[in-house]
C-alpha positions in Angstrom: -2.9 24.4 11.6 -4.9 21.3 11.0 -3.2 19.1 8.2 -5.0 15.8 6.7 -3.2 13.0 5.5 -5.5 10.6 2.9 -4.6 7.3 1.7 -6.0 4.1 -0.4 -4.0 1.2 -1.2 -4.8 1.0 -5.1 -5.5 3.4 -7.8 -9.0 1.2 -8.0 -9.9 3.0 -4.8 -10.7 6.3 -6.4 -13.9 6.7 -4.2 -12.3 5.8 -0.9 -10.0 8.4 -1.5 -12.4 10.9 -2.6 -14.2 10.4 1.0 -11.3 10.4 2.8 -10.4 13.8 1.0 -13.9 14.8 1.8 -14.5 14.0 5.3 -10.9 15.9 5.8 -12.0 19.0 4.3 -15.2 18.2 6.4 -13.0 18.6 9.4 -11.6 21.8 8.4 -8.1 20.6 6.8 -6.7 23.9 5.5 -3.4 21.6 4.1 -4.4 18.5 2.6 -1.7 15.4 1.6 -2.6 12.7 -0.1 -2.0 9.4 -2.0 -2.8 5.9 -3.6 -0.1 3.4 -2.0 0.0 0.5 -0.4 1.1 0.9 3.6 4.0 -0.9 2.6 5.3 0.8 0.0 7.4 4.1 0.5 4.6 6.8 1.5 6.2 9.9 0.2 3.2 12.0 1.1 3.0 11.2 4.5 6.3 11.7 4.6 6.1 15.3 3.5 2.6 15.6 5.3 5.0 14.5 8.5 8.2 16.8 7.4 5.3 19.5 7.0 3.8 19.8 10.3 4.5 22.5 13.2 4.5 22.6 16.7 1.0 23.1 17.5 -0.8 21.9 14.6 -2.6 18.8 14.3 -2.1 16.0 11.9 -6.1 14.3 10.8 -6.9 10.7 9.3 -9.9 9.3 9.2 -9.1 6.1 10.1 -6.3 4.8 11.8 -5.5 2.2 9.0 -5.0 5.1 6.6 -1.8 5.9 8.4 0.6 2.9 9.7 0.7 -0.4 8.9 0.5 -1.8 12.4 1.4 -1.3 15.7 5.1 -0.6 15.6 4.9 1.8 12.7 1.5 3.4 14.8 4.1 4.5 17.5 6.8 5.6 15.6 4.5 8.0 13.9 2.6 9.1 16.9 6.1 9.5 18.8 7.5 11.7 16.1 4.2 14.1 16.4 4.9 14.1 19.8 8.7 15.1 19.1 7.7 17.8 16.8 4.6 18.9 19.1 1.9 18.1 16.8 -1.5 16.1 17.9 -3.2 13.1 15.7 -6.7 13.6 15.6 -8.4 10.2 13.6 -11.9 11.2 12.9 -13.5 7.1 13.2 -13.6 6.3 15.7 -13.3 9.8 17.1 -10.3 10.2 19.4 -7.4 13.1 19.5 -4.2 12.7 21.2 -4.1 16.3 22.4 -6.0 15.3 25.2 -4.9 12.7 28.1 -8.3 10.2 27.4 -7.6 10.9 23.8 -4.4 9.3 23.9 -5.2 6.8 26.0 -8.1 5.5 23.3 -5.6 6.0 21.0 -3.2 3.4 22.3 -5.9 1.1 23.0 -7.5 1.3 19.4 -3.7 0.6 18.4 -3.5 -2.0 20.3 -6.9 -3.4 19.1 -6.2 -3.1 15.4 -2.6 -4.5 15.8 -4.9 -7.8 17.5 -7.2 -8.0 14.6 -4.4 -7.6 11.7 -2.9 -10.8 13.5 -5.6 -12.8 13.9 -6.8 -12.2 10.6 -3.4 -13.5 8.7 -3.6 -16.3 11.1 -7.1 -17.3 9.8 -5.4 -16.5 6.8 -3.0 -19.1 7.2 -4.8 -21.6 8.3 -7.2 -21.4 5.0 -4.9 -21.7 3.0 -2.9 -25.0 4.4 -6.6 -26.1 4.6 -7.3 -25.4 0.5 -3.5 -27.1 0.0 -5.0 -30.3 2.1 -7.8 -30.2 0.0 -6.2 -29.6 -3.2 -8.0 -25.9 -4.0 -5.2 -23.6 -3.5 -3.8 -22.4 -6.9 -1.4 -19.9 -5.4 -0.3 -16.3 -7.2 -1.2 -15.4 -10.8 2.1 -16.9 -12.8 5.0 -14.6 -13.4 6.7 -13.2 -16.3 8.9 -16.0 -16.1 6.5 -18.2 -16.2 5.3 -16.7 -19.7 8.3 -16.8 -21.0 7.3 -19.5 -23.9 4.6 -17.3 -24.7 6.3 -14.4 -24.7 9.1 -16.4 -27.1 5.6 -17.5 -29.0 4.2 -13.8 -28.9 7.8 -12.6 -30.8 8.1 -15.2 -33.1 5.1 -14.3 -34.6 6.1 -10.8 -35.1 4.8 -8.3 -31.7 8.1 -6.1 -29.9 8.5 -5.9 -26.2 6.5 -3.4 -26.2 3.5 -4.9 -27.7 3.7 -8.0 -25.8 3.8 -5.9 -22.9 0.9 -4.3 -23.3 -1.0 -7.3 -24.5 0.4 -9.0 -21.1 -0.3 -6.0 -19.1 3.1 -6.4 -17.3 6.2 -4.1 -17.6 8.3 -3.7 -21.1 11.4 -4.4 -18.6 9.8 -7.5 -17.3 9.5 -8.8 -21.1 13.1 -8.1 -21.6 13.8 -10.4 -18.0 12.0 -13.2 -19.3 13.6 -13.4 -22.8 16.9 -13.2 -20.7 17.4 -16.6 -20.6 16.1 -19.9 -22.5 14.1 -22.8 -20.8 16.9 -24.4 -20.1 19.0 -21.3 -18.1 21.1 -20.2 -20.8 21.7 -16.9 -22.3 20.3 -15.8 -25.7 20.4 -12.9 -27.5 17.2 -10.7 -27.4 16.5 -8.8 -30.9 13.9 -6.2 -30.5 11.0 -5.6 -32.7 10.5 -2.2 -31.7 
């Protein structure tokens, strides 16, 4: 049986998946898993996409990045198909493992994209010391905590958790967390609106 597994990182990727979905169908996927998640987040449809699989099927992807986060995680996979029987076919660039040149392009590609991943956080790095030299680097989006004045502000004025939530487009639970505590560290009762 030939199985596809599709994945994007972010619910923002609707079209990526929709291609991926596509070219799997395309490639004659009669079982078809798939999900928006980041690769390192639990992927609970590869899981079952891996759980599903028989001895003498084949497991598709379009791309090799679709399915493990690097290396390590690339092997482990490929060694349980192995375990179980099953071949990984990725469709770009074209290579299946149920052949012996197949699985040698495989583990070369691997290899490959596990060079580039590392070289690109190293350039990553390094532009960002650079920006902190230079003064540019602003760092990540403040957190909850971070709000928590305007959050105080925000229920002074009258808005529940649950509005302030939404108007903050962060989690009810995360408001709650920040009202925890005052500036100062301490504990103060939280009275909800809503």
């Amino acid at each position: 049986m030939l199985v596809g597994y599709a994945r994007t990182s972010t619910a923002e990727q609707e079209a990526g998946l929709a291609a991926q979905e596509r070219d799997l169908k395309h490639a004659d996927c009669e079982r078809l898993f798939s999900e928006q998640v980041s690769s390192v987040a639990e992927r609970l449809q590869l899981a079952a996409a891996l759980d599903f699989v028989r001895d003498g099927d084949k497991l598709i992807v379009t791309r090799l990045d679709r399915l493990a986060r690097g290396m390590g995680d690339l092997l482990e996979i490929a060694e349980q198909l192995r375990g179980k029987g099953v071949a990984l076919q990725v469709l770009d660039p074209a290579m299946d493992t149920s052949t012996a040149a197949g699985e040698l392009i495989f583990h070369v590609f691997g290899a490959v994209a596990s060079f580039e991943r590392k070289l690109m956080l190293e350039r990553q790095r390094e532009g960002i010391a650079k920006a902190r030299v230079e003064g540019r680097y602003t760092g990540r989006k403040p957190t909850v905590r971070n709000q928590a004045e305007t959050i105080r502000a925000m229920m002074a004025a009258g808005d529940g958790p649950t509005v302030i939530a939404r108007k903050l487009k962060v989690a009810r639970s995360s408001v709650y967390e920040a009202l925890k505590t005052s500036p100062h560290g301490i504990l103060e009762p939280i009275v909800a609106a809503d």
